[in-house]
C-alpha positions in Angstrom: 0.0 0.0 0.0 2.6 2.4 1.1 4.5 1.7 -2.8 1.0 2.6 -4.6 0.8 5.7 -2.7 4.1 6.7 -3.3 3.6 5.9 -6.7 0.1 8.1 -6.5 1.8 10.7 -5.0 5.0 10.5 -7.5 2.4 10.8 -10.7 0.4 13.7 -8.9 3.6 15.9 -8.5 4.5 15.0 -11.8 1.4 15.9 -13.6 1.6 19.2 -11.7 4.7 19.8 -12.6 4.0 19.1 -16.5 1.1 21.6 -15.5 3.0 24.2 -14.7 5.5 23.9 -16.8 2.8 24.0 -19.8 1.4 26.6 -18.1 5.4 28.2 -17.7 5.8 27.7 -21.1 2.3 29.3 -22.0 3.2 32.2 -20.0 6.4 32.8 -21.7 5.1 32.0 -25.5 2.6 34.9 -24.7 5.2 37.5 -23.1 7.5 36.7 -25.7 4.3 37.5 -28.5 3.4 40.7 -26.5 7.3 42.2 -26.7 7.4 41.3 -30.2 4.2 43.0 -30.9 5.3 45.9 -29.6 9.3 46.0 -30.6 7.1 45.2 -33.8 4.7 48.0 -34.2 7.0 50.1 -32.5 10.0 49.2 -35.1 7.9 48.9 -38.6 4.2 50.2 -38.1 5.4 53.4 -40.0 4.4 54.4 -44.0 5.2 57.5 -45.9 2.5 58.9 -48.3 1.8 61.3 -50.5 -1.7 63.0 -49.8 -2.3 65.6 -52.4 1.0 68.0 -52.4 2.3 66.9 -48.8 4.6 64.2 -47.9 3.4 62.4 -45.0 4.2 59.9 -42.1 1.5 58.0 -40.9 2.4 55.7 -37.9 0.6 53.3 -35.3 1.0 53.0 -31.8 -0.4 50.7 -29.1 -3.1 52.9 -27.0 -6.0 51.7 -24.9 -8.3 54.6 -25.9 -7.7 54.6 -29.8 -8.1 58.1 -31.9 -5.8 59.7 -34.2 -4.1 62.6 -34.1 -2.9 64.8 -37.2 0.2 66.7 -36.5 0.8 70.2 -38.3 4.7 71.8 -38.0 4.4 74.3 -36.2 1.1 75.2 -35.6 0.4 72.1 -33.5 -2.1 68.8 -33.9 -5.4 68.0 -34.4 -6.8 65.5 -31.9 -9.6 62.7 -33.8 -12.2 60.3 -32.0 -11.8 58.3 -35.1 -12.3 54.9 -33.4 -11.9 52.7 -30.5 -9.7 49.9 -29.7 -6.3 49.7 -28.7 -4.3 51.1 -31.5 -3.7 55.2 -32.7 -2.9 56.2 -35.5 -0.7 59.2 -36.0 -0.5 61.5 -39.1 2.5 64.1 -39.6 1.9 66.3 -42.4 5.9 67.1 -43.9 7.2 69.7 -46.3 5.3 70.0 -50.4 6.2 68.1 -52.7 8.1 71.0 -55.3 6.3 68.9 -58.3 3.1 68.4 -57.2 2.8 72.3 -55.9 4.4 72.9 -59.5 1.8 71.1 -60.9 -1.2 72.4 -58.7 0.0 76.0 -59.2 0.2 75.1 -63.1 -3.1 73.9 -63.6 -6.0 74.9 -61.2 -8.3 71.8 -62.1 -5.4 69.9 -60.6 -6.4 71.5 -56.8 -9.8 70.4 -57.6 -8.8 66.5 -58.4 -5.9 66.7 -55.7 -8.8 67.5 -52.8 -11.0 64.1 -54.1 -8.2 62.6 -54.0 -6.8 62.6 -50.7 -9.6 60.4 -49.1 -8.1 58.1 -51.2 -4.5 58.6 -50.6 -5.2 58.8 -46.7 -7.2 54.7 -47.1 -4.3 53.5 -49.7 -1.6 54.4 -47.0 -3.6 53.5 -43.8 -4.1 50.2 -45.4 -0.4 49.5 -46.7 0.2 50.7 -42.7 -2.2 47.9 -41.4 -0.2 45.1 -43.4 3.1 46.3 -42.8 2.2 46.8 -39.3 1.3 43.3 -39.2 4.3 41.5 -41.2 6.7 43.4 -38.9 5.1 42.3 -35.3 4.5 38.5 -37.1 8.9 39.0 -38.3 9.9 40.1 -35.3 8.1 37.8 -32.9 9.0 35.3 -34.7 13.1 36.2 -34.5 12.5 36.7 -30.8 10.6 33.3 -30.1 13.4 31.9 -31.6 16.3 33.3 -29.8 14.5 32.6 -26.8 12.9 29.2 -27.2 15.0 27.6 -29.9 12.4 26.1 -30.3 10.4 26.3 -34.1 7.3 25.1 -33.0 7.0 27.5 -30.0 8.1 29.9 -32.4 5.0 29.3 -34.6 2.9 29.7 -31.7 4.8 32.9 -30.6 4.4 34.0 -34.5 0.4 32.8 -34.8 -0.4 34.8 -31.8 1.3 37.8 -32.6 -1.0 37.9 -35.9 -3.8 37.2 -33.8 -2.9 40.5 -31.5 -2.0 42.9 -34.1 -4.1 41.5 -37.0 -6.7 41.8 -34.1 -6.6 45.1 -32.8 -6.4 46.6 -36.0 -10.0 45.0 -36.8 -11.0 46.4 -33.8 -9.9 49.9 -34.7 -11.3 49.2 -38.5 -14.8 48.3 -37.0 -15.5 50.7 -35.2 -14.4 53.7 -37.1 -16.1 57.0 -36.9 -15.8 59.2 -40.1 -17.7 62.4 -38.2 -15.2 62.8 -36.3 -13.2 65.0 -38.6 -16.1 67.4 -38.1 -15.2 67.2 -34.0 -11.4 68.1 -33.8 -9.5 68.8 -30.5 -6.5 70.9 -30.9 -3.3 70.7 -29.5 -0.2 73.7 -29.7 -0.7 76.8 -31.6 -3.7 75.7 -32.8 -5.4 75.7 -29.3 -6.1 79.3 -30.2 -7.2 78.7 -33.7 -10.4 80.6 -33.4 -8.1 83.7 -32.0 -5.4 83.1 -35.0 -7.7 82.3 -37.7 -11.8 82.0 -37.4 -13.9 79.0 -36.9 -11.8 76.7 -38.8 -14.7 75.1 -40.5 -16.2 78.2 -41.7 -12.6 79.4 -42.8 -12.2 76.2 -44.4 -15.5 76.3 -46.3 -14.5 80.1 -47.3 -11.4 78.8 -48.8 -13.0 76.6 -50.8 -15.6 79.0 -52.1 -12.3 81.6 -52.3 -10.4 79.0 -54.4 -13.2 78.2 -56.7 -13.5 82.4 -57.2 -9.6 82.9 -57.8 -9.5 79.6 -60.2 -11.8 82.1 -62.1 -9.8 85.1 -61.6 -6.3 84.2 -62.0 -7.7 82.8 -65.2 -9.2 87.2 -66.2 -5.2 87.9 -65.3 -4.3 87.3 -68.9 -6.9 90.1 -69.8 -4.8 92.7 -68.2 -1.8 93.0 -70.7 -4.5 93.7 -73.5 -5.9 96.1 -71.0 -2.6 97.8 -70.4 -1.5 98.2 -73.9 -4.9 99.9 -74.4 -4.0 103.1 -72.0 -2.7 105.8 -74.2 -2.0 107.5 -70.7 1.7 106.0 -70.7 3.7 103.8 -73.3 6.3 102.3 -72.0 9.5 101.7 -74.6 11.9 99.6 -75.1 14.4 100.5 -72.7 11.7 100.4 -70.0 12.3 98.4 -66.6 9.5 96.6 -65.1 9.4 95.4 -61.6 6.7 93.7 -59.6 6.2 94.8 -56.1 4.7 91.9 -53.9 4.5 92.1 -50.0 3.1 89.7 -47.2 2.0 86.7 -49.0 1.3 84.7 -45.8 1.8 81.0 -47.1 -0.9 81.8 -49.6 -0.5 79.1 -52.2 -2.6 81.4 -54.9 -0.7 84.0 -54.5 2.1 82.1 -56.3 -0.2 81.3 -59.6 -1.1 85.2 -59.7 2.7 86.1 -59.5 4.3 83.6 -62.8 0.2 85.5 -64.6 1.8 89.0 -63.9 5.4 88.3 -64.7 4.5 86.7 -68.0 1.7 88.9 -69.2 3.8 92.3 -68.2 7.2 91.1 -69.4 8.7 91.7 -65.3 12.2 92.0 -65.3 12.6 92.0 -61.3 10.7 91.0 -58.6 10.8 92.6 -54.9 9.1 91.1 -52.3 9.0 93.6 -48.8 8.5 90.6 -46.7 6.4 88.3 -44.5 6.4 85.8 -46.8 5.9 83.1 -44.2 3.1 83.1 -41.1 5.2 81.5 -38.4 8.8 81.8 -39.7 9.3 77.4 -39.0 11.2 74.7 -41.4 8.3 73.1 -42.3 7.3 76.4 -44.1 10.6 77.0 -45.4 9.0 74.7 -48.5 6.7 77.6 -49.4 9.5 79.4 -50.8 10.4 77.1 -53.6 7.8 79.0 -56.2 10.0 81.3 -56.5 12.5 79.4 -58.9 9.4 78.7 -60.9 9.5 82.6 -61.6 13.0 82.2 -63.5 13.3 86.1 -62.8 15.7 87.6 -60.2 13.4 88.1 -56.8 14.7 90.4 -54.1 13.5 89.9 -50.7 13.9 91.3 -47.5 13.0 89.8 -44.2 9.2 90.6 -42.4 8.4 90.0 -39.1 6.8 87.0 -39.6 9.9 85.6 -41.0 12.7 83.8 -39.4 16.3 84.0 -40.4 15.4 80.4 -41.1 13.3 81.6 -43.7 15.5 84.0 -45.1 18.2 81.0 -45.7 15.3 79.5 -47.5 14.5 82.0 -49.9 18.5 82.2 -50.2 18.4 79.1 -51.7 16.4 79.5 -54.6 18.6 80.1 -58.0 17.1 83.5 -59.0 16.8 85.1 -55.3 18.9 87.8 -53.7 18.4 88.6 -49.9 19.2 91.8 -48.4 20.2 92.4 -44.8 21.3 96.5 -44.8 23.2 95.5 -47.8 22.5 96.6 -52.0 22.3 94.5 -55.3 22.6 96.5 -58.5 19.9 93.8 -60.9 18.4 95.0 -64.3 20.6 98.2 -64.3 18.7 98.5 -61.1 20.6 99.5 -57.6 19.0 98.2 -54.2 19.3 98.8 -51.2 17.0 96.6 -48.4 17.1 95.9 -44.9 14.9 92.9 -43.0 12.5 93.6 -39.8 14.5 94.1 -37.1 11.5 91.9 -35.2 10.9 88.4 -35.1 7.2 88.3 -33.9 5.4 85.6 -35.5 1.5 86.4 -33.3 -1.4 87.6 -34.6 -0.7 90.6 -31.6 1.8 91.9 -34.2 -0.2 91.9 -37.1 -1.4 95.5 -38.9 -4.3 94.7 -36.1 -2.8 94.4 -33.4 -2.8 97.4 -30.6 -0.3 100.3 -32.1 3.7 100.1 -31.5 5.8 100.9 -28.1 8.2 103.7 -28.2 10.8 100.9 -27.9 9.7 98.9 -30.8 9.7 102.2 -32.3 13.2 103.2 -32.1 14.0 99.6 -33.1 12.3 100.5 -36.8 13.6 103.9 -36.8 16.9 102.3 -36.1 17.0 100.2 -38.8 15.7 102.9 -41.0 18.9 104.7 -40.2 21.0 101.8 -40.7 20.0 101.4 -44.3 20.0 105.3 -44.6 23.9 105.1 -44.2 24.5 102.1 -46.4 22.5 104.2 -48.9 25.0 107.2 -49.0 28.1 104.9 -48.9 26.8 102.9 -51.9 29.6 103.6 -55.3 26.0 103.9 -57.3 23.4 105.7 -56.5 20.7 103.8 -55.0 17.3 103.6 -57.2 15.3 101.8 -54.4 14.8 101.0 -51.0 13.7 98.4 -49.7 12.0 98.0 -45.9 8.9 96.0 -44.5 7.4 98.4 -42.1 6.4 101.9 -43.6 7.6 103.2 -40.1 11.2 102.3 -41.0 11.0 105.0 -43.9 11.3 108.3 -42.6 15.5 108.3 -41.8 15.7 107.6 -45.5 14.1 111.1 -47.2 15.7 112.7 -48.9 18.6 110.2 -49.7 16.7 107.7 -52.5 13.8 108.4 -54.7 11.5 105.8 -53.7 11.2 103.5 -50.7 9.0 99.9 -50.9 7.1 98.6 -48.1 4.7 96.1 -47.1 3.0 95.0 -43.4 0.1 96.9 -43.2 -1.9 94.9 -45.5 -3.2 98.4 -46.5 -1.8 99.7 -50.1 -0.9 103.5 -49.9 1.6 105.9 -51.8 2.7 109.1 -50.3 5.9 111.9 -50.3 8.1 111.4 -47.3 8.4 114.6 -45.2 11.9 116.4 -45.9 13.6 118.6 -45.1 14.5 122.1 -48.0 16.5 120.9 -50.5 16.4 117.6 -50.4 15.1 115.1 -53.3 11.9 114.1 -53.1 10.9 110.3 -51.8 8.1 108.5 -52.9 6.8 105.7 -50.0 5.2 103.3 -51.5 3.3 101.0 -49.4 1.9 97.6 -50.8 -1.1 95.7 -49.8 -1.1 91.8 -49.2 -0.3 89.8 -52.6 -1.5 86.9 -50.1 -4.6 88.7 -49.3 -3.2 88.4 -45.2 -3.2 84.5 -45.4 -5.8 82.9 -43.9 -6.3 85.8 -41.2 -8.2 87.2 -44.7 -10.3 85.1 -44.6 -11.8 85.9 -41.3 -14.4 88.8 -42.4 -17.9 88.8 -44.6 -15.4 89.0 -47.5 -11.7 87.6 -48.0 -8.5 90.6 -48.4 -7.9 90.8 -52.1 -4.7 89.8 -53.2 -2.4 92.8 -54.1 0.4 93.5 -56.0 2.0 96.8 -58.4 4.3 96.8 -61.4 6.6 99.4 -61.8 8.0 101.2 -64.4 11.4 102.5 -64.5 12.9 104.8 -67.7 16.3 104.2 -69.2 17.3 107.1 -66.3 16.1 104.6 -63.8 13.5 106.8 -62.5 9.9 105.6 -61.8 7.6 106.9 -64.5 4.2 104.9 -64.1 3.0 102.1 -62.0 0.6 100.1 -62.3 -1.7 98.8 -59.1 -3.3 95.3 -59.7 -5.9 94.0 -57.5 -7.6 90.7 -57.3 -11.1 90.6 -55.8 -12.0 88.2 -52.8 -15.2 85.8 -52.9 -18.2 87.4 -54.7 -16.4 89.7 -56.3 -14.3 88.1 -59.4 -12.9 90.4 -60.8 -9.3 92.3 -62.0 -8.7 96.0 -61.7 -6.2 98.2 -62.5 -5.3 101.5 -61.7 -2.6 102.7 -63.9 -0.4 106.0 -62.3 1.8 108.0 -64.1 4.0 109.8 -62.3 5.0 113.0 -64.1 7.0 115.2 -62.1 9.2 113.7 -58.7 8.9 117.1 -57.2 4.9 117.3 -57.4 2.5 115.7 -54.8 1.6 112.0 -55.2 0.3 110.8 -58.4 -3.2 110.9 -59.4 -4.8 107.5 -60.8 -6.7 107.1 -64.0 -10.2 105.1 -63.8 -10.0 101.7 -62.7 -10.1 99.4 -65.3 -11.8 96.0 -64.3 -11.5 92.7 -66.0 -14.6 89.8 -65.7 
């Protein structure tokens, strides 16, 4: 009796032990599927897409609450319910694609087809994220079952599980998807004071739309304007004539770019100046923006706004045909300029041509730099033709010492005479509107900022004889006009314009 129950006994802690060794081995065939699901997803559940003109990452993430969230350099991230389960889904929007925005700002029924597509490229890239996703957890749980079992048949299990997980949560996220909740965004960084920056960011959006589909019209009228022009017995220009094309504070606005390569074409521009604020936020990911202007194949001279970073300044640097000035001249098209940049960096809507007025110490910073390019002005070996500053209230230093100055920043379009002192030469100030129409702070009121923008012309003496201002109408009103100027003596008051010509 006493050998059967040792025998009893020997089989019972036997079969326990079998039991938890299977249950051992259970244990560690499931951690070992867990880390490789998450070395996994951590190590391969990343795609790069194109949707529309962007380049972007889209990435998963193990999370017990689900969502997405679409991240924005700089301005921040949009937070998504988009579905439950215990994956998210991350989407970083990266620089434009030069080819694509080429080809959008070529052909405006491209935009059009670019917006319908999207959905799509957003599903085609989430999808070819689910299956690599899932290859890459299966891979790598596999590798680690093996290193840690070396065993191939725990290895399958290890492998077979991990599909289960990932293939799993993935259907989980899938099945419970919720397309509204684009319409619900949460916002993260800048874009926490969105409504403050730019409106309601559907109604913006939906004004963009309506603004696009109104511009697509207009930019097309453009073409009008040469005929128009030519037309004006007011002033002829002749052969020896220089045209420039004043632009100021495009704000990232894309149309602003088609508008520009219109005018340059159809009026025969030999130089560009832009007075600055090119950019909203001054950041790398905007530093893109800039890459229309080799598209222009003209030389572009820019100076730096406050809304621009010296980051964006290198940017614009870069491009073939551009010239940046910092307090220093460039003699282009028989042409001598002088420019200097803000001497701001302010990047807020609180320093915006709305904002509350200027302190007495930001206004000794513009005078300063005012006076600064005022002395690189009278040591230049040529005379200088133009200046160049962003603010208008960086002006005044230089009357008397150049013949016209070029500004930008208030978003407001004005010419006047400098105040001088006996004696001196007269200076003309001429202050440009927004060739952006103000970005998408335009956008805000019953009726989007027209876009903005002057040519110039210059006689073989270099001197400004007529100019041209060109104004493109905001939503409900598509049309062109133009106000053509002559200018016929330097030492009279500011010119008087001729009738507005519009263009439908």
């Amino acid at each position: 009796m006493d050998g059967q129950e040792n025998e009893q006994q020997g089989a019972t802690r036997a079969g326990r032990r079998r039991a938890l060794r299977a249950t051992g081995v259970t244990l560690a065939v499931l951690v070992v599927a867990l880390a490789g699901v998450l070395i996994g997803v951590f190590a391969g559940g990343r795609v790069s897409t194109d949707i529309g003109p962007f380049r972007a990452d889209l990435s998963v993430a193990p999370s017990v609450s689900g969502g997405t969230t679409v991240d924005i350099p700089p301005l921040g991230a949009l937070l998504l319910d988009s579905h439950h389960g215990p994956t998210h889904l991350t989407v970083e929007l990266g620089a434009l694609d030069q080819s694509r925005t080429e080809a959008l700002l070529g052909d405006p029924a491209s935009i059009s087809r670019a917006s319908q597509s999207a959905v799509d490229d957003v599903r085609e890239g989430v999808v070819r994220l689910g299956l690599r996703t899932v290859a890459s957890a299966v891979l790598v749980t596999l590798l680690l079952a093996l290193l840690v079992f070396r065993d191939t048949r725990r290895a399958a299990w290890a492998g077979s599980l991990a599909l289960v997980v990932t293939a799993g949560s993935l259907g989980v996220a899938a099945a419970s998807l919720r397309p509204q909740s684009i319409e619900e965004p949460r916002y993260e960084g800048l874009l926490v004071n969105a409504p403050a920056i730019v409106g309601d960011a559907r109604r913006i959006a939906n004004d963009y739309t309506r603004y696009a589909e109104q511009l697509r019209r207009i930019v097309g009228n453009v073409s009008q304007l040469y005929s128009t022009v030519s037309s004006l017995p007011v002033y002829e220009p002749d052969p020896n004539t220089t045209r420039v094309l004043h632009v100021s504070d495009m704000h990232l606005n894309p149309t602003g770019w088609q508008l520009i390569r219109t005018i340059v074409e159809q009026f025969n521009i030999d130089v560009v100046i832009d007075t600055g604020d090119i950019t909203d936020w001054g950041s790398e990911p905007e530093a893109s923006y800039v890459g229309s202007i080799g598209l222009l194949r003209k030389p572009y001279v820019y100076i730096r706004g406050n809304h621009d970073s010296g980051r964006t300044a290198a940017a614009v640097a870069r491009q073939p045909n551009a010239i940046v000035l910092d307090n220093t001249t460039v003699s282009v098209a028989g042409l001598t300029i002088a420019g200097i940049g803000d001497p701001r960096f302010t990047p807020d809507k609180s320093t915006s041509p709305a904002g509350s007025g200027l302190t007495q110490e930001t206004a000794d910073q513009l005078i300063g730099v005012g006076n600064q390019l005022t002395s690189t002005v009278r040591s230049s070996p040529r005379p200088v033709n133009i200046a160049l500053v962003h603010d208008p209230a960086s002006a005044g230093p230089l009357a008397g010492t150049v013949p016209l100055v070029l500004a930008g920043h208030t978003h407001k379009r004005e010419v006047s005479k400098l105040p001088q002192e006996p004696g001196q030469t007269p200076t003309l100030l001429m202050v440009q509107g927004s060739t952006g129409g103000a970005g998408l702070r335009g956008l805000e009121g019953e009726e989007p900022t027209p876009l903005t923008m002057s040519v110039l012309y210059f006689d073989q003496d270099k001197l400004l004889q007529a100019y041209d201002d060109i104004t493109v109408g905001g939503t409900g009103q598509a049309q062109v006009n133009l106000e053509r100027h002559v200018v016929e003596d330097p030492k009279a008051g500011p010119p008087a314009p001729v009738t507005p010509t519009p263009t439908r």
